[in-house]
mmJSON file of the N, C-alpha and C atoms, coordinates in Angstrom:
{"data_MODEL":{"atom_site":{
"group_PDB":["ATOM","ATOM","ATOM","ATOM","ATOM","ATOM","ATOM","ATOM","ATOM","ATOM","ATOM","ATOM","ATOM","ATOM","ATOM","ATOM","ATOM","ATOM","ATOM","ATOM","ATOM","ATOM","ATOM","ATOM","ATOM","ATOM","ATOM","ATOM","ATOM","ATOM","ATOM","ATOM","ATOM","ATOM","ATOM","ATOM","ATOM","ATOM","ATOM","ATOM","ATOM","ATOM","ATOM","ATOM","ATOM","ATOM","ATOM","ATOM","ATOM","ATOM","ATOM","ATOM","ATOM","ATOM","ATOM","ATOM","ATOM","ATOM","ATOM","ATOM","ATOM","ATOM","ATOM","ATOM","ATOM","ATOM","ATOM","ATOM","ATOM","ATOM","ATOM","ATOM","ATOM","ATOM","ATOM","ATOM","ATOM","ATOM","ATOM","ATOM","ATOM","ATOM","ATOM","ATOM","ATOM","ATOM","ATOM","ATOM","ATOM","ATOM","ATOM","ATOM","ATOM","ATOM","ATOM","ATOM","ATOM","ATOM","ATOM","ATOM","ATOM","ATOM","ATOM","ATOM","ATOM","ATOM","ATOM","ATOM","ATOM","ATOM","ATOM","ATOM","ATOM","ATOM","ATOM","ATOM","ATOM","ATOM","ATOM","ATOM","ATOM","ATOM","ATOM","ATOM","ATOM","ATOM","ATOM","ATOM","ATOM","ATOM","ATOM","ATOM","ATOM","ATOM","ATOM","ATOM","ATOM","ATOM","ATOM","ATOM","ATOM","ATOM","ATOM","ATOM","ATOM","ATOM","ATOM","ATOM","ATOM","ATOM","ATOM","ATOM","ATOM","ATOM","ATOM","ATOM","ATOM","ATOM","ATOM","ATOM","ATOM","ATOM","ATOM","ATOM","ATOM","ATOM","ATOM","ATOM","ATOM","ATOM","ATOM","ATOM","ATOM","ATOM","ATOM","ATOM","ATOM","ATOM","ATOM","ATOM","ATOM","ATOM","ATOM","ATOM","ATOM","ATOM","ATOM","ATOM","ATOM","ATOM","ATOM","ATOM","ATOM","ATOM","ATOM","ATOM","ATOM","ATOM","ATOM","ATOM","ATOM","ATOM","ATOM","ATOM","ATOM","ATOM","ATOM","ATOM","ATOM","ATOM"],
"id":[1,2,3,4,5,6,7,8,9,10,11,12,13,14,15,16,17,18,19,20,21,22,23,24,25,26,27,28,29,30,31,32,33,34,35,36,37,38,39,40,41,42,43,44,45,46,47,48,49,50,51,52,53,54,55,56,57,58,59,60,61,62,63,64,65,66,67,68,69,70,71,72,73,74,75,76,77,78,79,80,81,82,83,84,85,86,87,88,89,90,91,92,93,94,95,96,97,98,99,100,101,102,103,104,105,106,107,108,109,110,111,112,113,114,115,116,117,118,119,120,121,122,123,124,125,126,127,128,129,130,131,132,133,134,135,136,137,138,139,140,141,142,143,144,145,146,147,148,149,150,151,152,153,154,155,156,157,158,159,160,161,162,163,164,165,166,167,168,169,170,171,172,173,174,175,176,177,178,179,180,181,182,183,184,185,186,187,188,189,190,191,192,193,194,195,196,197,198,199,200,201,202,203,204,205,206,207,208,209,210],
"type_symbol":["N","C","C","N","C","C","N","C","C","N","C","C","N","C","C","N","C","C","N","C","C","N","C","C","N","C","C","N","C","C","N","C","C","N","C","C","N","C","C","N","C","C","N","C","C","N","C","C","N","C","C","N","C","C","N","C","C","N","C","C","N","C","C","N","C","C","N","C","C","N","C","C","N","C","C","N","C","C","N","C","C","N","C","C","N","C","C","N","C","C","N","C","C","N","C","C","N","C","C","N","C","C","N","C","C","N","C","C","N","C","C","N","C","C","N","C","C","N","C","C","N","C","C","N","C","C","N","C","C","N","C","C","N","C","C","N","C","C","N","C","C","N","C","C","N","C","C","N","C","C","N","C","C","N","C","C","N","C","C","N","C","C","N","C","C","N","C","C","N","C","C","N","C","C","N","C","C","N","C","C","N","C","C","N","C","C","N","C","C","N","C","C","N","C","C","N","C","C","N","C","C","N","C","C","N","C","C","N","C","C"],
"label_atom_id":["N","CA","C","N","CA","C","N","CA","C","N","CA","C","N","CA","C","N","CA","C","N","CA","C","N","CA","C","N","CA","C","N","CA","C","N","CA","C","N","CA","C","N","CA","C","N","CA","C","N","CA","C","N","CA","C","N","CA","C","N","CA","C","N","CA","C","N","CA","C","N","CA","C","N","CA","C","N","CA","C","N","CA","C","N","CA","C","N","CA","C","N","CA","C","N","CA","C","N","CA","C","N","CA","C","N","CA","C","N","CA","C","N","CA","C","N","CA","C","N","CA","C","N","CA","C","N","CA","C","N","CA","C","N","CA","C","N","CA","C","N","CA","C","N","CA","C","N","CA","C","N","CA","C","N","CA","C","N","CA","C","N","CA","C","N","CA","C","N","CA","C","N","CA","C","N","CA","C","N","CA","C","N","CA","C","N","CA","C","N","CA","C","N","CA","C","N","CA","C","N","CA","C","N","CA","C","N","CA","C","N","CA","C","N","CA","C","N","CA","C","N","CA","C","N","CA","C","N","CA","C","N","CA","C","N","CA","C","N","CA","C","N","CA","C"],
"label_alt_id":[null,null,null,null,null,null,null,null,null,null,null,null,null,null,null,null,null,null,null,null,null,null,null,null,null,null,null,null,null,null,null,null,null,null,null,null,null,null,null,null,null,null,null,null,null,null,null,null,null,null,null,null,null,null,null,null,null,null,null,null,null,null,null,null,null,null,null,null,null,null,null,null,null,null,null,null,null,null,null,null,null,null,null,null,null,null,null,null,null,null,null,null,null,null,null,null,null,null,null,null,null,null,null,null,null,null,null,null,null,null,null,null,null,null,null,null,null,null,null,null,null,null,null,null,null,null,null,null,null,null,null,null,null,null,null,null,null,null,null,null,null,null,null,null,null,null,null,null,null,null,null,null,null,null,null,null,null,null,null,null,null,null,null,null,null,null,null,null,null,null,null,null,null,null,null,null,null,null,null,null,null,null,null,null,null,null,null,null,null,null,null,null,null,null,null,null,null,null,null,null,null,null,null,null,null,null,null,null,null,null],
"label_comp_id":["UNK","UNK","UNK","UNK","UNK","UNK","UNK","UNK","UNK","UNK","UNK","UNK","UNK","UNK","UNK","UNK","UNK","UNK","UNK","UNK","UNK","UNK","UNK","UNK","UNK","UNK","UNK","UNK","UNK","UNK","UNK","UNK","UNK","UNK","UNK","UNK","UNK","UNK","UNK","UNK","UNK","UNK","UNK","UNK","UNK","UNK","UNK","UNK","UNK","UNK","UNK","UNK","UNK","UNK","UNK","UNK","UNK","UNK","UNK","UNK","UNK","UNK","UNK","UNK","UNK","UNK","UNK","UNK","UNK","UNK","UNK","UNK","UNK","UNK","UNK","UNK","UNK","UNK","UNK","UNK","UNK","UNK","UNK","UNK","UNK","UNK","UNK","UNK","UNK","UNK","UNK","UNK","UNK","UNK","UNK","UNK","UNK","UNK","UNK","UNK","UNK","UNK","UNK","UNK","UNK","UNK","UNK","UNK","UNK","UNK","UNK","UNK","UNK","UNK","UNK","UNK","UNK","UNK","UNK","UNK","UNK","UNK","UNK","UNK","UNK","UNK","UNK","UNK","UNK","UNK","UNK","UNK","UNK","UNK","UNK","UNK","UNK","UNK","UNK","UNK","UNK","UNK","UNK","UNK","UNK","UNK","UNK","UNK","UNK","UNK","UNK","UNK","UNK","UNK","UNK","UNK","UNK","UNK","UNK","UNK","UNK","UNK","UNK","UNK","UNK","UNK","UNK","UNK","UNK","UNK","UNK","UNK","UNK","UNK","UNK","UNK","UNK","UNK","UNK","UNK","UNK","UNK","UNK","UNK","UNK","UNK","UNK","UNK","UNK","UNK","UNK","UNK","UNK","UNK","UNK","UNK","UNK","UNK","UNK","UNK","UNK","UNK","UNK","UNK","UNK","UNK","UNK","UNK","UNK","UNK"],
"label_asym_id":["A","A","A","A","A","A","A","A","A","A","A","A","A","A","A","A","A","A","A","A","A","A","A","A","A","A","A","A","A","A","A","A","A","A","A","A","A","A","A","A","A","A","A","A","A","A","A","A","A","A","A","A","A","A","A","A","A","A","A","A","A","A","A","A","A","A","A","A","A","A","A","A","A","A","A","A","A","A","A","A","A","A","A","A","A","A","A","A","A","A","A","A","A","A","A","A","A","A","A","A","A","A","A","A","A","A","A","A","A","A","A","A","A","A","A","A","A","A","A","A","A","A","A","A","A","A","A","A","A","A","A","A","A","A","A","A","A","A","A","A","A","A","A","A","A","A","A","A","A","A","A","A","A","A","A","A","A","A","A","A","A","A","A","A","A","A","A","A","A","A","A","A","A","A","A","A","A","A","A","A","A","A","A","A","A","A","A","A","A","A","A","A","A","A","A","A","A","A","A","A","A","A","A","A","A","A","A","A","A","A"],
"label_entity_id":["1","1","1","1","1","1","1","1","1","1","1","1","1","1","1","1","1","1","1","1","1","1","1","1","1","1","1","1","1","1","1","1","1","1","1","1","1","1","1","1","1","1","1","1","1","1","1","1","1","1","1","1","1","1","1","1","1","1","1","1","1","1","1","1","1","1","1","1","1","1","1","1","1","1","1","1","1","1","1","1","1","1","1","1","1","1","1","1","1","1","1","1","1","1","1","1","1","1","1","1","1","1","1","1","1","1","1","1","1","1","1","1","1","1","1","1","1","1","1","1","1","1","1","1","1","1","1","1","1","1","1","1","1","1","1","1","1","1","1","1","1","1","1","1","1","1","1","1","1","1","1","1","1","1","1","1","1","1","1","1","1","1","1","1","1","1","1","1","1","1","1","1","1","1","1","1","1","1","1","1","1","1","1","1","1","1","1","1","1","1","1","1","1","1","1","1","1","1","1","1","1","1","1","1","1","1","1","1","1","1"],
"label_seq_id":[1,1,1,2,2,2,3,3,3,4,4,4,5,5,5,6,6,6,7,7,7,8,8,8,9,9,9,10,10,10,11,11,11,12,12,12,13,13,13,14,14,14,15,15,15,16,16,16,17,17,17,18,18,18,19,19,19,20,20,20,21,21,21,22,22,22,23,23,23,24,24,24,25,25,25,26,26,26,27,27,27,28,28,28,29,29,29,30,30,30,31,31,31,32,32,32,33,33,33,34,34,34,35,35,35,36,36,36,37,37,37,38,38,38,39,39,39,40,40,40,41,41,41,42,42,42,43,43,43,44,44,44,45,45,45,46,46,46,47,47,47,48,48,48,49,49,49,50,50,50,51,51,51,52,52,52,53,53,53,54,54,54,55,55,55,56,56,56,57,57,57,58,58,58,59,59,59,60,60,60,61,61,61,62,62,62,63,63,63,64,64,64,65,65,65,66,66,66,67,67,67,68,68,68,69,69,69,70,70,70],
"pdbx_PDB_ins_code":[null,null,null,null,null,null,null,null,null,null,null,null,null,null,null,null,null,null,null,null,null,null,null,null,null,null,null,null,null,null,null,null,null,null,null,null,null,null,null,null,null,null,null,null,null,null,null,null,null,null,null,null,null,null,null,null,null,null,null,null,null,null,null,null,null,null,null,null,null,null,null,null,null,null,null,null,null,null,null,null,null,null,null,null,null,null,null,null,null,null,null,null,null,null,null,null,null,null,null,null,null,null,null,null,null,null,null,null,null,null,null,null,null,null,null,null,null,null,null,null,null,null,null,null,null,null,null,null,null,null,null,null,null,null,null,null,null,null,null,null,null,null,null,null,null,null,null,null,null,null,null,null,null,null,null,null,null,null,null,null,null,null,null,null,null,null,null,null,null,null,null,null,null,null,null,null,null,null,null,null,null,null,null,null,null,null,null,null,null,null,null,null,null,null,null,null,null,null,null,null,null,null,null,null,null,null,null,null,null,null],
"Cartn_x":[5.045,4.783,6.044,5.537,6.903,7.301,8.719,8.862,8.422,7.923,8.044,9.15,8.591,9.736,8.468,8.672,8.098,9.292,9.541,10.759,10.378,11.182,10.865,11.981,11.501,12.535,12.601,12.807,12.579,13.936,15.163,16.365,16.33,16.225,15.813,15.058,14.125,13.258,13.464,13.854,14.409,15.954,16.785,18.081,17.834,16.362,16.215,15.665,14.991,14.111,15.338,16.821,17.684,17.351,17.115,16.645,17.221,17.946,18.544,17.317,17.867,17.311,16.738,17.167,16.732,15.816,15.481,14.683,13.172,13.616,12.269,11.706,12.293,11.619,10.976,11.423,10.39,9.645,9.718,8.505,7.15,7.437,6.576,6.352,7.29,6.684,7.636,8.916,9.754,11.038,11.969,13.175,13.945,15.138,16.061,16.576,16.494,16.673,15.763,14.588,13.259,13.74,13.581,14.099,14.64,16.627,17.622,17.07,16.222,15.323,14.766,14.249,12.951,14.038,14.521,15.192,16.431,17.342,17.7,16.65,15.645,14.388,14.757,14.763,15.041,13.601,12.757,11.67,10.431,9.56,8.59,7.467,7.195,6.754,4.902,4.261,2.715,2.273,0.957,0.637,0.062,0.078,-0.148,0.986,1.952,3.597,3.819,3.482,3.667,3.058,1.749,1.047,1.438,1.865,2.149,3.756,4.406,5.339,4.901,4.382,3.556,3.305,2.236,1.288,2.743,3.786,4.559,5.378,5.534,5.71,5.406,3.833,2.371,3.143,3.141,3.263,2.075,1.539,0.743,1.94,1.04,1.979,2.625,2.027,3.068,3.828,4.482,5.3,6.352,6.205,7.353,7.454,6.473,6.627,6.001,6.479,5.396,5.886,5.064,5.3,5.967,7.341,7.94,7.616,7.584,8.28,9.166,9.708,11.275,11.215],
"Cartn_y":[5.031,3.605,2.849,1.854,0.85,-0.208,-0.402,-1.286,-2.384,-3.631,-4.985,-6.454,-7.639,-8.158,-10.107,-10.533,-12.029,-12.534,-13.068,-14.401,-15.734,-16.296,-18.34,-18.744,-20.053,-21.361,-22.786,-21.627,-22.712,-23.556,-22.715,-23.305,-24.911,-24.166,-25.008,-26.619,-26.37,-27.64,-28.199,-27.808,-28.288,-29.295,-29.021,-29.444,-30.373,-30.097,-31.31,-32.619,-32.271,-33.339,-34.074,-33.581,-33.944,-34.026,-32.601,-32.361,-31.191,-31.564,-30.556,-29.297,-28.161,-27.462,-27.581,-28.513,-29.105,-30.129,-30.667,-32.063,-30.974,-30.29,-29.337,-28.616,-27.869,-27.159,-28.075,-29.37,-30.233,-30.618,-30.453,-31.048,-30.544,-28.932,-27.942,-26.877,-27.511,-26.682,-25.625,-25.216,-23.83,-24.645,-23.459,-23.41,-23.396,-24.003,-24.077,-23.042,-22.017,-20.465,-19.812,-20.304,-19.677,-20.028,-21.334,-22.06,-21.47,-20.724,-20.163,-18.764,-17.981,-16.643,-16.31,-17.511,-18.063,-17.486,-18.727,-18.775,-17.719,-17.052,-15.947,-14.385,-14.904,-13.795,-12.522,-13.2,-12.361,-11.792,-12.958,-13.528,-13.536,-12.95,-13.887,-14.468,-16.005,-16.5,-16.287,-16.499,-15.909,-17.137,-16.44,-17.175,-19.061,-19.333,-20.565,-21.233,-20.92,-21.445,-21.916,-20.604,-20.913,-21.943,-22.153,-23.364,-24.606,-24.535,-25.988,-26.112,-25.57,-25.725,-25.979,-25.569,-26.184,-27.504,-27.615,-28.734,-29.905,-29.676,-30.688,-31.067,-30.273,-30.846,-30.364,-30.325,-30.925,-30.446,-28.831,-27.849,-26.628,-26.447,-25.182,-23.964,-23.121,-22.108,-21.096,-20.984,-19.795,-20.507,-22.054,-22.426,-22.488,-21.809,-21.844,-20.485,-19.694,-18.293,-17.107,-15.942,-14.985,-13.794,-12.743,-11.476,-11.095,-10.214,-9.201,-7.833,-6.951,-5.616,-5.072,-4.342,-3.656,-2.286],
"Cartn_z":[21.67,21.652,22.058,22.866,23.295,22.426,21.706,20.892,21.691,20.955,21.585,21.04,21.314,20.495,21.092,19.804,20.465,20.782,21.746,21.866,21.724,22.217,21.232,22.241,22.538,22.884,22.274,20.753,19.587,19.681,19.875,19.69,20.1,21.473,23.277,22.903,22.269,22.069,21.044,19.871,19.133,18.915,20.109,20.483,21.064,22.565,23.385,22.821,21.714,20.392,19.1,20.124,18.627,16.988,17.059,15.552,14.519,13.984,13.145,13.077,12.469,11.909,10.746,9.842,8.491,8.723,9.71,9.807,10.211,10.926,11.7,10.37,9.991,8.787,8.062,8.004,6.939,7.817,8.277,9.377,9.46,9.226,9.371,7.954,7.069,5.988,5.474,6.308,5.517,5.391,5.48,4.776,6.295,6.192,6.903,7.505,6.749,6.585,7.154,7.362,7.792,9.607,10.105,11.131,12.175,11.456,11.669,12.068,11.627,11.225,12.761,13.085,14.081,15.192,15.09,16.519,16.725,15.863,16.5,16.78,16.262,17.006,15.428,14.301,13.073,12.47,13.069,11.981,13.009,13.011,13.778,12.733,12.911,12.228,12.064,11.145,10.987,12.22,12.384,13.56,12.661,11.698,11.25,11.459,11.357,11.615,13.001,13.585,15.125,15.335,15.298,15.285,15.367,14.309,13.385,14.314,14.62,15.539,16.844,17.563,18.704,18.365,17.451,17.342,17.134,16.445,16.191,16.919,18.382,19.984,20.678,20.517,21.342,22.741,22.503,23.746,23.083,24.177,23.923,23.307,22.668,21.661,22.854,23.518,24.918,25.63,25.13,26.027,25.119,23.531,22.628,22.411,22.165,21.834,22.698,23.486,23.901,23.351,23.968,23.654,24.959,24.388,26.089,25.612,26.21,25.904,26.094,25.398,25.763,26.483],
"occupancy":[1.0,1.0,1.0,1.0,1.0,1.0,1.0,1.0,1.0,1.0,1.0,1.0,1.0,1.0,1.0,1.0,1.0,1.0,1.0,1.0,1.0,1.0,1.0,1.0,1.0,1.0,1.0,1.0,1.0,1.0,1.0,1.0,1.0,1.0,1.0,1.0,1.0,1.0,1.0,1.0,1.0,1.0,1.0,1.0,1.0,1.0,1.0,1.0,1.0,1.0,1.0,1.0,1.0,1.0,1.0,1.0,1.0,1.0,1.0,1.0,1.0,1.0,1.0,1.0,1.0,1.0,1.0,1.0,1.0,1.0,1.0,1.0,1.0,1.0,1.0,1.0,1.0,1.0,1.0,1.0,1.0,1.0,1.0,1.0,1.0,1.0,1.0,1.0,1.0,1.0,1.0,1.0,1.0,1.0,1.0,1.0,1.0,1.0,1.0,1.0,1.0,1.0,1.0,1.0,1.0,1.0,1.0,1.0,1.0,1.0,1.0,1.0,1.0,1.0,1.0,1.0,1.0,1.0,1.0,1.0,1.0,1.0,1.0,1.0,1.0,1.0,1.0,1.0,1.0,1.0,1.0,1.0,1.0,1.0,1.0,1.0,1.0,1.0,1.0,1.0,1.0,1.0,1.0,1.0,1.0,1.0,1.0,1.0,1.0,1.0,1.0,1.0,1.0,1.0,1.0,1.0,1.0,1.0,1.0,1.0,1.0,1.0,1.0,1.0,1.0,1.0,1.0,1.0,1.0,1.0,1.0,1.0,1.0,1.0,1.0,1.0,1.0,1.0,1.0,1.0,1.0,1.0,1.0,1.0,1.0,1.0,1.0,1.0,1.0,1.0,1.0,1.0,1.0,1.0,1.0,1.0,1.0,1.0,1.0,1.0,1.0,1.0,1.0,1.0,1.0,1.0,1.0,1.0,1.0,1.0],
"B_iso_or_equiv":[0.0,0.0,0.0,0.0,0.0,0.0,0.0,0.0,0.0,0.0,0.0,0.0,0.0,0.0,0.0,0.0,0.0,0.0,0.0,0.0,0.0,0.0,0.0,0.0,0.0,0.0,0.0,0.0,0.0,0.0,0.0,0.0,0.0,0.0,0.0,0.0,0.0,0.0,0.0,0.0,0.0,0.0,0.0,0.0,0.0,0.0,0.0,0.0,0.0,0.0,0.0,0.0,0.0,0.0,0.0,0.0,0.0,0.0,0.0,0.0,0.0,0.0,0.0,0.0,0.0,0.0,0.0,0.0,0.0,0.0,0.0,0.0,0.0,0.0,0.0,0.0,0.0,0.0,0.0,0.0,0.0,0.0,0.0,0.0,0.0,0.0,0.0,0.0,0.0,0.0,0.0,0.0,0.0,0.0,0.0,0.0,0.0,0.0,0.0,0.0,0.0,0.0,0.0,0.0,0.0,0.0,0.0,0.0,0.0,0.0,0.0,0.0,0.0,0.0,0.0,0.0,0.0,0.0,0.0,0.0,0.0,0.0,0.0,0.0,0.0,0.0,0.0,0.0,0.0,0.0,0.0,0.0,0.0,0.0,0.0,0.0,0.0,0.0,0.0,0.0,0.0,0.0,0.0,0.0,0.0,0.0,0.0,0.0,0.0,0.0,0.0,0.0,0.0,0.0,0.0,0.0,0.0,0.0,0.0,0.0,0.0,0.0,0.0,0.0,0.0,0.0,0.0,0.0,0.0,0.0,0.0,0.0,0.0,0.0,0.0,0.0,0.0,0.0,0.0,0.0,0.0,0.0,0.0,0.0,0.0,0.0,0.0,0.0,0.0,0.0,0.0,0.0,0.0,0.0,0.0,0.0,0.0,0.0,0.0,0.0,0.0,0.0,0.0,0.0,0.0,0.0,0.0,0.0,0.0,0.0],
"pdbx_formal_charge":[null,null,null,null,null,null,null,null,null,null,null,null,null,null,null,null,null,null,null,null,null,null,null,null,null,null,null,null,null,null,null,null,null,null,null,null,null,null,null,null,null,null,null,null,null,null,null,null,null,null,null,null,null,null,null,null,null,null,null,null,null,null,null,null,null,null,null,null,null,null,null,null,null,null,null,null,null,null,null,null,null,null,null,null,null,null,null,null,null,null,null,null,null,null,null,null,null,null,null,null,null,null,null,null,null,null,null,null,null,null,null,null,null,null,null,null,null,null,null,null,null,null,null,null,null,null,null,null,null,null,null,null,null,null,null,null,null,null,null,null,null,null,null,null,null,null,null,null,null,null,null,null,null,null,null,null,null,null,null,null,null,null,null,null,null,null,null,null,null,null,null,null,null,null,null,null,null,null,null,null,null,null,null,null,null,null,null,null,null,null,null,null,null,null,null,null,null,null,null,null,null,null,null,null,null,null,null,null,null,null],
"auth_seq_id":[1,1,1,2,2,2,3,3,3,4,4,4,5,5,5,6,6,6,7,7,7,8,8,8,9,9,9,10,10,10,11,11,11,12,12,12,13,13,13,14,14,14,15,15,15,16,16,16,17,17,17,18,18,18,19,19,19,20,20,20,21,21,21,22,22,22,23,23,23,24,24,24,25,25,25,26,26,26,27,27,27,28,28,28,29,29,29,30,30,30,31,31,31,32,32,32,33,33,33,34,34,34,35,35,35,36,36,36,37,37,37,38,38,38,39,39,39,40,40,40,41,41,41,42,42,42,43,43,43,44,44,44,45,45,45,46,46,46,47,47,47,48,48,48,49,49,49,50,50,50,51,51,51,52,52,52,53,53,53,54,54,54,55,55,55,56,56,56,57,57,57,58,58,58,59,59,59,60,60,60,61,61,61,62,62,62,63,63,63,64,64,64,65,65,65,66,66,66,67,67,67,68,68,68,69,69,69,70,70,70],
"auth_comp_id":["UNK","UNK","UNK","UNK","UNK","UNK","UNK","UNK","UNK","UNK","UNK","UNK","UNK","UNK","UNK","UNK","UNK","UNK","UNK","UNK","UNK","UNK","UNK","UNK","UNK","UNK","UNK","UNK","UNK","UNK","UNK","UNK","UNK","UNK","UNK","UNK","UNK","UNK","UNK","UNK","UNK","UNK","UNK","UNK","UNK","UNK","UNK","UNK","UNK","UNK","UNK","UNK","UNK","UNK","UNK","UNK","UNK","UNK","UNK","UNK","UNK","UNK","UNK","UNK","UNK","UNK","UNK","UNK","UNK","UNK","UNK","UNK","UNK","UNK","UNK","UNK","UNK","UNK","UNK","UNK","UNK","UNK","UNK","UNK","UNK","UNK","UNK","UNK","UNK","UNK","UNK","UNK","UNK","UNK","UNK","UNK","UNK","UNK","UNK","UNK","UNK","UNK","UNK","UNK","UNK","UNK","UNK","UNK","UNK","UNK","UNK","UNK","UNK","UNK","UNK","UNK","UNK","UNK","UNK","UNK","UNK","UNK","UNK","UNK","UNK","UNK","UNK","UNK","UNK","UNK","UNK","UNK","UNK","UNK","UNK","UNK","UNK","UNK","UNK","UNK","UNK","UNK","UNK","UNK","UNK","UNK","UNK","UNK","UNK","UNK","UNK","UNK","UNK","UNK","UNK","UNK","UNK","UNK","UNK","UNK","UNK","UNK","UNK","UNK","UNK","UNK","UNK","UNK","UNK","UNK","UNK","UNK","UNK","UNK","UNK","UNK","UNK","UNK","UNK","UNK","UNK","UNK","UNK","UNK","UNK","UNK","UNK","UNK","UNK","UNK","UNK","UNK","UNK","UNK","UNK","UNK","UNK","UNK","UNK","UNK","UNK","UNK","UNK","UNK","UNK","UNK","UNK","UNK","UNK","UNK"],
"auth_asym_id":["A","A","A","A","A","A","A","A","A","A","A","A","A","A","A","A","A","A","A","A","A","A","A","A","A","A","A","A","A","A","A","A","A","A","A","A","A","A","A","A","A","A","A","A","A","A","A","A","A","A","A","A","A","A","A","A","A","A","A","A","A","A","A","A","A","A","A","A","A","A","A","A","A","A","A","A","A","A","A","A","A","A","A","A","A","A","A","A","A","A","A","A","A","A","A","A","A","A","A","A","A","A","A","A","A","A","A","A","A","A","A","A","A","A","A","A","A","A","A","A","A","A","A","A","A","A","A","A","A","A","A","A","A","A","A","A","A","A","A","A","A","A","A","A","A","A","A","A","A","A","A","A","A","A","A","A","A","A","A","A","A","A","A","A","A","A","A","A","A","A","A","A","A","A","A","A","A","A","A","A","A","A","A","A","A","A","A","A","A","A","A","A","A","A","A","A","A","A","A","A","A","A","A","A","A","A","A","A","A","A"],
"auth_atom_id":["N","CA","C","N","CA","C","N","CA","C","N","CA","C","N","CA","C","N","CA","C","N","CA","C","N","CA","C","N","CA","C","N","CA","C","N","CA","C","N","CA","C","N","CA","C","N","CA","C","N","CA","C","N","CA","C","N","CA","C","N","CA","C","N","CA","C","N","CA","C","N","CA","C","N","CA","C","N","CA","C","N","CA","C","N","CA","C","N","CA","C","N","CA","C","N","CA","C","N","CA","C","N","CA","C","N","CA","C","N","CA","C","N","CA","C","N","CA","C","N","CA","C","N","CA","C","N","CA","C","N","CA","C","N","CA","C","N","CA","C","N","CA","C","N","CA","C","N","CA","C","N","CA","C","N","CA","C","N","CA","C","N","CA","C","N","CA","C","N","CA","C","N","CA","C","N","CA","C","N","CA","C","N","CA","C","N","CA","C","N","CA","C","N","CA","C","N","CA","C","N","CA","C","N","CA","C","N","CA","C","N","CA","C","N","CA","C","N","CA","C","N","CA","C","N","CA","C","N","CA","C","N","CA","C","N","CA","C","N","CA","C","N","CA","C"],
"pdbx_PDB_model_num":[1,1,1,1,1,1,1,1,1,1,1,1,1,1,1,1,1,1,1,1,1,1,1,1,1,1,1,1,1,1,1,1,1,1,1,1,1,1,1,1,1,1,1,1,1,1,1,1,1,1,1,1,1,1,1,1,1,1,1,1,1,1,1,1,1,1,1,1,1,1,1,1,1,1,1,1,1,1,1,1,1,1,1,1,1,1,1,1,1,1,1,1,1,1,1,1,1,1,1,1,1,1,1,1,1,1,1,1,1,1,1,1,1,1,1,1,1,1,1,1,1,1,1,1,1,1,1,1,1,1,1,1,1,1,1,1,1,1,1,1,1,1,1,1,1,1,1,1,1,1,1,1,1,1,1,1,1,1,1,1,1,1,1,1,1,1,1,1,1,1,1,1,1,1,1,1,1,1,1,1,1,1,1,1,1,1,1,1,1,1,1,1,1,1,1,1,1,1,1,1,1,1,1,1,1,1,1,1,1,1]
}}}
């Protein structure tokens, strides 16, 4: 089996939206820590998260997160 890995350009949109990492997590419901998790690719978030991150700049979810393979 081939490992895989989701990636994110959570950092990315989040920086261009001048928004802390602490303002976003409340935004959407976690921890600052959760956020930080996300975006160095520690964490991948349940697909309700992802969501709610999309939905909260109203980009479809594959223009923040996909699947690559390694």
């Amino acid at each position: 089996m081939i490992p895989s890995m989701l990636k994110n350009k959570l950092a990315d949109m989040r920086q261009r939206s001048a928004l802390t990492q602490e303002e976003l997590a409340l935004e959407v419901g976690v921890t600052r820590q959760t956020i930080i998790a996300i975006e160095k690719g520690n964490y991948a978030p349940s697909v309700l998260l992802a969501l709610k991150i999309a939905h909260f700049f109203n980009k479809p979810l594959e223009k923040i997160f996909w699947y690559e393979k390694r």
